[in-house]
NUMAR-671592 format. One line per 5 residues: number of its first residue (from 1); their letters; for each residue x, y, z of N, C-alpha, C. Coordinates in Angstrom, 2 decimals. Layout:
BEGIN
NUM = A = X,Y,Z,X,Y,Z,X,Y,Z  ...
% end
This chain:
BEGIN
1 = XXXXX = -0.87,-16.37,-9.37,-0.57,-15.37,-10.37,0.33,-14.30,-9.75  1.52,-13.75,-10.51,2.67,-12.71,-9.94,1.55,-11.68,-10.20  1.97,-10.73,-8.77,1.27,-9.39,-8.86,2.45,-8.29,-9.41  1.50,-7.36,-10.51,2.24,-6.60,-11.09,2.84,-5.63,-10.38  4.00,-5.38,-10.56,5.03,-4.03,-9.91,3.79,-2.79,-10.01
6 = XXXXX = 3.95,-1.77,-9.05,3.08,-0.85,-8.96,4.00,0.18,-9.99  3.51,1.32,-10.37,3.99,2.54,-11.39,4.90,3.24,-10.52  4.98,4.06,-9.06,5.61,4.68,-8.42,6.57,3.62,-8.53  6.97,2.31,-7.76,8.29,1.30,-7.77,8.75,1.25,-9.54  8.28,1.20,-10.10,8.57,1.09,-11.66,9.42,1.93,-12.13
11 = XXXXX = 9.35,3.56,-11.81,9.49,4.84,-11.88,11.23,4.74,-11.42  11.29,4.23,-10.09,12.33,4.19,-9.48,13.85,3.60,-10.92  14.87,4.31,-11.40,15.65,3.40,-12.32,16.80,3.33,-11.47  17.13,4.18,-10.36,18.56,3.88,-9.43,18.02,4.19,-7.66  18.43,3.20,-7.27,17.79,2.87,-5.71,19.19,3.77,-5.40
16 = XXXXX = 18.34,4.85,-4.46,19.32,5.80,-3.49,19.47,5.39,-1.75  20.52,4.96,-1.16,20.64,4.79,-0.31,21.66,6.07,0.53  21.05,6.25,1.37,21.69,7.43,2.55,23.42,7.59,2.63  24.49,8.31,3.12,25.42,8.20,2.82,25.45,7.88,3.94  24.94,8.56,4.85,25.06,8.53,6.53,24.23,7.20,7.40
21 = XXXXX = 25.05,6.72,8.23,23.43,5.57,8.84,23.26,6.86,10.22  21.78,7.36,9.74,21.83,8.33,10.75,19.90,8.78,10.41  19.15,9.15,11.38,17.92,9.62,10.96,18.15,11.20,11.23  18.17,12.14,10.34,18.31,13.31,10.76,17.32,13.90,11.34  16.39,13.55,11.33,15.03,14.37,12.64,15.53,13.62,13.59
26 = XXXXX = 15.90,12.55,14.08,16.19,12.14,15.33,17.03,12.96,16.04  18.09,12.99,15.20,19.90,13.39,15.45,18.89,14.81,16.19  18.46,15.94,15.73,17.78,16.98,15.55,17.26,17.48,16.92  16.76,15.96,17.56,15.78,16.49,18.42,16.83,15.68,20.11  17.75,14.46,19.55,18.13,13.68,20.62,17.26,12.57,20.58
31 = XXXXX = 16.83,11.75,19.57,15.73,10.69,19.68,16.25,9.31,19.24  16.36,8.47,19.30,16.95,7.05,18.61,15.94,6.25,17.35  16.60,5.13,16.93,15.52,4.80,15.69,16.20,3.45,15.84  15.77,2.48,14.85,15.58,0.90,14.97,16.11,0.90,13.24  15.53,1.39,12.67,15.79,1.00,11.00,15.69,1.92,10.52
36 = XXXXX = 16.19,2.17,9.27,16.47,3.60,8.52,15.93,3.05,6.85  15.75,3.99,6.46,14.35,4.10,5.07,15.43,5.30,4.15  15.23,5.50,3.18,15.87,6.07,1.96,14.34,7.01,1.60  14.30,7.88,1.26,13.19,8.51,0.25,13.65,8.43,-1.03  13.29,7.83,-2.22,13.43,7.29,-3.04,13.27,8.99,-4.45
41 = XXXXX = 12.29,10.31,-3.77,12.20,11.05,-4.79,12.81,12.03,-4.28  13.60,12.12,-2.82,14.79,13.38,-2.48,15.81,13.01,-1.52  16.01,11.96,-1.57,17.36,11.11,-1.05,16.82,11.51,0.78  16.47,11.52,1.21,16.33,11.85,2.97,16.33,10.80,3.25  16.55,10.22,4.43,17.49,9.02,5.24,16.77,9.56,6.38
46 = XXXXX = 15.31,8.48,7.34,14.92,8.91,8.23,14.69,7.54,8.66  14.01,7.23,9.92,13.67,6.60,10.71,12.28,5.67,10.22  12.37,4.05,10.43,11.32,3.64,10.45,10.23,3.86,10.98  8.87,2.43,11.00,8.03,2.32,11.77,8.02,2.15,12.96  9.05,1.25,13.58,9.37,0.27,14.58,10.26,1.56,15.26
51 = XXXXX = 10.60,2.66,14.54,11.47,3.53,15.38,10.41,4.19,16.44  10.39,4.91,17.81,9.62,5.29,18.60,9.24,6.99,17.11  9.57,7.51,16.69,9.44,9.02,15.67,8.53,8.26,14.29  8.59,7.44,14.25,8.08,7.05,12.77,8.36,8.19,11.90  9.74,8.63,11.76,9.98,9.86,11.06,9.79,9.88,9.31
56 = XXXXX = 9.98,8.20,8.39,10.05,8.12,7.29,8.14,8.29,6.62  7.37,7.30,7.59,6.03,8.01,7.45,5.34,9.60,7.90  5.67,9.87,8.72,5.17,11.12,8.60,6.42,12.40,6.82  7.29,11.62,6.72,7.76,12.72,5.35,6.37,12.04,4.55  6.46,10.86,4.36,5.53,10.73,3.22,4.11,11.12,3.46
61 = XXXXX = 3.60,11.73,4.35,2.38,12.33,4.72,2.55,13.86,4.39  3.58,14.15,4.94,3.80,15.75,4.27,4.29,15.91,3.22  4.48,14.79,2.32,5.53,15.20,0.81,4.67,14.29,-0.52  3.83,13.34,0.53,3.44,12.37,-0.97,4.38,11.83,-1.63  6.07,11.73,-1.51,6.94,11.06,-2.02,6.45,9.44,-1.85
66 = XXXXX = 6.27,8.77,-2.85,5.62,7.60,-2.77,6.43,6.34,-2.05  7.92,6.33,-2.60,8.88,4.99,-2.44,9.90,5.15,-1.79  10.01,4.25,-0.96,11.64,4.36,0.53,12.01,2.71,0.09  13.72,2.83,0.40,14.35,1.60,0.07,14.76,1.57,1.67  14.80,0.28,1.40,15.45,0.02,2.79,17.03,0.73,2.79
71 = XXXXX = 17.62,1.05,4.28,18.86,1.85,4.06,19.52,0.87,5.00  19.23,-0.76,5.49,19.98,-0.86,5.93,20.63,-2.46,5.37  22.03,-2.26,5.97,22.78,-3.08,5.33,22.76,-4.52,4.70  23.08,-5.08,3.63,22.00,-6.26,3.20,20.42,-6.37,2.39  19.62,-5.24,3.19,18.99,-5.28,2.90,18.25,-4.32,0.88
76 = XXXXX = 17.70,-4.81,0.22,17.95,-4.63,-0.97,16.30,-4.59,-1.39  15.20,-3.67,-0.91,13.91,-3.54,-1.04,13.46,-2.17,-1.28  12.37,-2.14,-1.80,11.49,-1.08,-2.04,10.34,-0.95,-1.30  9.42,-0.04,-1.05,8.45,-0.11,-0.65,7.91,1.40,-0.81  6.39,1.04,-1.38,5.14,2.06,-2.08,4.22,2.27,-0.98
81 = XXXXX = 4.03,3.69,-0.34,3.24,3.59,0.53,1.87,3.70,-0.03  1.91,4.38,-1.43,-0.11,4.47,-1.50,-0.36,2.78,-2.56  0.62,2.39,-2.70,-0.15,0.93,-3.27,0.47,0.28,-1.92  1.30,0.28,-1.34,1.40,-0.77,-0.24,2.16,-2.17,-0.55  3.26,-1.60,-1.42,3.71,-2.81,-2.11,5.15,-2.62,-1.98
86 = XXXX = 5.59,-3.97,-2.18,7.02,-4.18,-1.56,7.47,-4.61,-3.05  9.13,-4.42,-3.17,9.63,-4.78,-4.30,11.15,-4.95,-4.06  11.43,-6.16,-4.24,12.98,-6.84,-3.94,13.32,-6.22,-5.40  14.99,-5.64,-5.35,15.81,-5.57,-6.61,16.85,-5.92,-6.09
% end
């Protein structure tokens, strides 16, 4: 059985991707990153999991912004951190 799209990914009607390939808390401090994330409810462009800062989870700990697209090239996903759900568009 297909599992239903969560409401926060639903919400989403235009996937925002970063202008810059750049994590700006990194840039900030002198720190590097692995993959870059979109905030989906105020456009910020930060650093994955796999980055040593995990900069895109800690915004969503201080902001509750629910959904990050992937920001990097090719890649064409969503992802809900309080349902935990991924969503190809």
């Amino acid at each position: 059985m297909k599992e239903e799209t969560c409401e926060h990914i639903r919400q989403v009607t235009e996937v925002t991707i970063g202008d810059e390939y750049l994590c700006e808390e990194c840039m900030k401090v002198g720190g590097t990153w692995v993959h870059l994330r979109t905030c989906q409810t105020c456009g910020v462009t930060l650093c994955c999991d796999t980055s040593p800062a995990q900069h895109m989870t800690a915004h969503y700990h201080a902001t509750g912004h629910p959904v990050i697209a992937s920001a990097e090239p090719g890649e064409r996903w969503l992802w809900c951190y309080p349902d935990e759900q991924i969503a190809r568009y």
